[in-house]
C-alpha positions in Angstrom: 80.1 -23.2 87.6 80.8 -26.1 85.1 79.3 -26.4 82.0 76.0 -28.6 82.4 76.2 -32.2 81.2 74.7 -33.5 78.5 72.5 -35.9 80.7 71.5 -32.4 82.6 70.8 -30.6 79.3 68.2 -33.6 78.2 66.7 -33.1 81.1 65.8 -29.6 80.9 64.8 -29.9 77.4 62.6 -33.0 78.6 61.4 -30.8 80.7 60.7 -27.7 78.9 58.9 -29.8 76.9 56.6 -31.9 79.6 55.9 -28.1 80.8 54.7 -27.3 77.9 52.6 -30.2 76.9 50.9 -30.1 80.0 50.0 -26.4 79.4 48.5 -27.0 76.1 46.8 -30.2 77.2 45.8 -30.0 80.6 42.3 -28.0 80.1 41.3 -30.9 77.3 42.5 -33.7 79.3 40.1 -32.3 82.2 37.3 -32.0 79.7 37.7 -35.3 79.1 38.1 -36.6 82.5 35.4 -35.1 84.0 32.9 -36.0 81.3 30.9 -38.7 83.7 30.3 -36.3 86.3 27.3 -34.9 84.0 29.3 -31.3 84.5 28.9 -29.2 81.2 31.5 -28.7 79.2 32.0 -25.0 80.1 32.7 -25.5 83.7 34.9 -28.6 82.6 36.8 -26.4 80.8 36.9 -23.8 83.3 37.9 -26.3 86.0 41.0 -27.1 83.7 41.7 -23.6 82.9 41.7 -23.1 87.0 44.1 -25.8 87.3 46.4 -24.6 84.4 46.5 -20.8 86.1 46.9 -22.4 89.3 50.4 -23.8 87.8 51.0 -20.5 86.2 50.8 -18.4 89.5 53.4 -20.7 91.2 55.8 -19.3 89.0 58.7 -20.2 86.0 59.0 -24.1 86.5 62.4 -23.7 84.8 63.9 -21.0 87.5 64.0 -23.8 89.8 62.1 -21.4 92.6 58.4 -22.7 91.7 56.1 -22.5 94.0 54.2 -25.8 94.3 52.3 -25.0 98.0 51.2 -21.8 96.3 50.2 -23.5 92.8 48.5 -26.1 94.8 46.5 -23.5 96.5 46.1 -21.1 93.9 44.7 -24.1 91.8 42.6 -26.0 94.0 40.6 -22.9 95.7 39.0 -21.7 92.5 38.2 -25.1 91.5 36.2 -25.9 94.7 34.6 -22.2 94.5 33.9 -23.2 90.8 32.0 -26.6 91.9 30.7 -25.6 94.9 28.9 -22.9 93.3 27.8 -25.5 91.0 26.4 -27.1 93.3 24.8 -25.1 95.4 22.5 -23.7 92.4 24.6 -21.0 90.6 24.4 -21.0 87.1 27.4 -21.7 84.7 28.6 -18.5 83.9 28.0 -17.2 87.9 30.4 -20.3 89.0 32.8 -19.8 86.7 32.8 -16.0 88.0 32.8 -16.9 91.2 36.4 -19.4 90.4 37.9 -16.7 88.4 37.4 -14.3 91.2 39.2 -16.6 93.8 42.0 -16.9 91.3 41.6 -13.3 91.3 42.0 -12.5 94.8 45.1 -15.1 95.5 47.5 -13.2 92.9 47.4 -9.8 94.4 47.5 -11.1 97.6 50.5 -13.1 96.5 52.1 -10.1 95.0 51.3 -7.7 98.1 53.1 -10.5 100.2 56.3 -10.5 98.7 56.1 -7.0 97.5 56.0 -6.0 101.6 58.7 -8.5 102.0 61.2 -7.3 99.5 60.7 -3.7 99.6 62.3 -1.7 97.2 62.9 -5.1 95.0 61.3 -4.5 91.5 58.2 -6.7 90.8 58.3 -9.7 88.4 57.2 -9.1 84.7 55.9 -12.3 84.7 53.9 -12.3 87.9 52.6 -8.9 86.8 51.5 -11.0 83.2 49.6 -13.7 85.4 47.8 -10.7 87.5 46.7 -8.8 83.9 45.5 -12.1 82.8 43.6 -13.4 85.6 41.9 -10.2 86.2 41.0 -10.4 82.4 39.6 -13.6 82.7 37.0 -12.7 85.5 35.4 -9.9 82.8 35.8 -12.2 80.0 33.9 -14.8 82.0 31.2 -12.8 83.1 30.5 -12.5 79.5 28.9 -15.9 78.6 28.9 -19.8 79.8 28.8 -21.2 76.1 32.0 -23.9 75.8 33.0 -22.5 72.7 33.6 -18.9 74.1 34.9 -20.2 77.3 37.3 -22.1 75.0 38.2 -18.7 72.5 38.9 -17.0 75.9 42.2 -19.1 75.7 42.7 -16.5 72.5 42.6 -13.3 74.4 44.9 -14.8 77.4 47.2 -15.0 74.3 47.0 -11.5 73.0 47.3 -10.1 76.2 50.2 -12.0 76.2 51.3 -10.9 72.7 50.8 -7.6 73.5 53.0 -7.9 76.8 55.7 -9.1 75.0 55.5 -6.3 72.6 55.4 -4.1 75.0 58.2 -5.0 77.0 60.6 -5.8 74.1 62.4 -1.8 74.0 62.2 -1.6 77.6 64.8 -2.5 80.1 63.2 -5.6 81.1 62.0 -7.3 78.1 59.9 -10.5 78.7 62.7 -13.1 77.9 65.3 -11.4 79.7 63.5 -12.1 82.9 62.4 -15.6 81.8 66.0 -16.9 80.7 68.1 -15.2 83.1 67.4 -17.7 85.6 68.0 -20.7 83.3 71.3 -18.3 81.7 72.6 -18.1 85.1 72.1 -21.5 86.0 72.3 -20.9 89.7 75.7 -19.4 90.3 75.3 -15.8 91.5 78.4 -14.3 89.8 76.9 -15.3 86.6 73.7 -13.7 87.4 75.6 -10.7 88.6 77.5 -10.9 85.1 74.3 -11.1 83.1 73.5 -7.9 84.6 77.2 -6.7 83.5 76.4 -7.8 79.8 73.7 -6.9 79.7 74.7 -2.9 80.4 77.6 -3.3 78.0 77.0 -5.0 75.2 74.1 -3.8 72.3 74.1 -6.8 71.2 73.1 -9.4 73.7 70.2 -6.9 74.6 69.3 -7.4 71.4 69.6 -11.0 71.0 67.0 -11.2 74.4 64.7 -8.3 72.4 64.4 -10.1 69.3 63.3 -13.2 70.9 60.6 -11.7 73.1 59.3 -9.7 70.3 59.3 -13.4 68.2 57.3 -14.8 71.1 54.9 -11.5 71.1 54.0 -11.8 67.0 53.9 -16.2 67.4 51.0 -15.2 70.6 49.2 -12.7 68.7 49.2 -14.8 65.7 47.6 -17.7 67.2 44.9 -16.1 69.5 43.4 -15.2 65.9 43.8 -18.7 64.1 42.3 -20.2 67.6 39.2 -18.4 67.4 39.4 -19.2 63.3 39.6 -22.6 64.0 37.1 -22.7 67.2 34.3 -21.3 65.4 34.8 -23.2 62.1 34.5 -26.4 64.0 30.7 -27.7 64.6 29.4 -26.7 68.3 28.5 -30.0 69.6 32.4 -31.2 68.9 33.9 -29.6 72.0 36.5 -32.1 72.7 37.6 -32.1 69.6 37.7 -28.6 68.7 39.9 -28.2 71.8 42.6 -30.1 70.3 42.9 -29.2 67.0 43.0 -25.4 68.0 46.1 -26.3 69.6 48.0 -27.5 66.5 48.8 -23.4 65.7 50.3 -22.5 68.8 52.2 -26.4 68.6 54.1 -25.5 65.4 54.3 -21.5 65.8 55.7 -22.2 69.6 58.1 -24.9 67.4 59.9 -23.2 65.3 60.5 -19.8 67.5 62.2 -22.7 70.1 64.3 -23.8 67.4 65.4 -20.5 65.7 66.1 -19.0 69.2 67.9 -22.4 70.1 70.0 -22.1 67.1 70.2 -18.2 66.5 69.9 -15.8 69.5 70.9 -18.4 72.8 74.3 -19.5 71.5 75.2 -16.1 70.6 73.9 -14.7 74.1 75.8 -17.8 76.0 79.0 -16.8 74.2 78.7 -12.9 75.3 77.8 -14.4 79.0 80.8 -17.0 79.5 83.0 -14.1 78.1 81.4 -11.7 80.5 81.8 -14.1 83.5 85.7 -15.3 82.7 86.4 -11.6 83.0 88.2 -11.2 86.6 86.5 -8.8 88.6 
């Protein structure tokens, strides 16, 4: 496959970087929005916190196999059972339950779909990430309908994914081997099939994929504790406010693990790949 252009290569950093901002944003921007509806803040939140797991169940944006019909649904459905709850009397906490548990109920059923109809076909890490974190959020929710909290909850999404990173980084599979390998293989199945080669043979590409998912792991767990540092520093009646600036750790932690895997681990791993796949088989 050629090498991408540099028009294409602005492109997916444009859009790495629109994903991104719309993942960090999203939940305030819905605060926001939905401020004359005389909704409280919690639920406001919680409405953009259904939309921004919505996006996440469709899958990796930058695989180029998302999902939108399934983020659509898996976005929209807990926001109606959120507001319809709402309004038929249930109390904050009950109706953001009541969201959660729709969000809840769409993910496994996603994942006992395609797990029937790819048997023996190993189940992504990433889906598997989005299932421990939704079911997460349906305890965590249960727990209390103040704004502040439902904003800290953002903090333990974090950790959990902190700790899955973590977790995953000696294994096999580490987290960012199964989020690059689409964008590494850029479509062409001999270079995906080559990734797998390089991956078996050489130490260090494994390591190159294992030091930047452990990166991401310590950048996640460092933030969830500087968010709930910074949410409950902030004055209560703020909300709006307090969502944004609890943003600015995970902005600049999130910004420099991009640009010292950009300029340390993925040139290294591209040069192990594009020797890999001009090997004749």
């Amino acid at each position: 496959m050629p090498e991408p252009t540099k028009r294409q290569k602005v492109i997916w950093i444009s859009t790495t970087i629109a994903n991104l901002a719309v993942d960090l944003l999203l939940p305030t921007l819905i605060l926001i929005a939905l401020a004359p509806t005389g909704l409280s803040a919690a639920l406001r939140l919680s409405i953009g916190g259904a939309l921004l797991s919505g996006k996440a169940i469709g899958g990796r944006i930058e695989s180029g196999e998302f999902r939108w019909r399934l983020a659509l649904i898996a976005g929209l459905l807990p926001v109606a059972a959120i507001v319809g709850s709402h309004l038929a009397g249930a109390g904050t906490t009950a109706s953001m339950v009541a969201g959660a548990m729709v969000a809840g109920v769409i993910v496994v059923a996603d994942l006992v779909r395609n797990r029937l109809r790819a048997e023996g076909r190993r189940i992504d890490a990433f889906a598997v990430l989005v299932l421990i974190e939704v079911l997460v959020s349906i305890v965590v929710t249960s727990i209390s309908g103040d704004a502040r909290f439902v904003l800290a909850r953002t903090s333990l999404y974090l950790a959990v994914g902190g700790i899955f990173a973590l977790a995953t980084t000696w294994t096999d599979r580490p987290m960012m081997r199964s989020v690059l390998k689409p964008v590494a293989a850029k479509g062409d199945p001999e270079r995906a099939e080559a990734f797998e080669r390089v991956w078996t043979r050489s130490r260090e590409f494994r390591g190159l994929y294992r030091a930047m998912t452990f990166g991401l792991g310590v950048v996640f767990l460092a933030d969830a504790v500087l968010r709930v540092v910074i949410i409950y520093s902030q004055p209560a009646d703020d909300i709006t406010q307090t969502s944004l600036t609890s943003q600015t750790p995970l902005i600049v932690l999130l910004l420099v693990w991009f640009v010292a895997s950009r300029a340390l681990a993925v040139p290294r791993a591209e040069r192990l790949l594009d020797a890999e796949a001009a090997v004749p088989k």
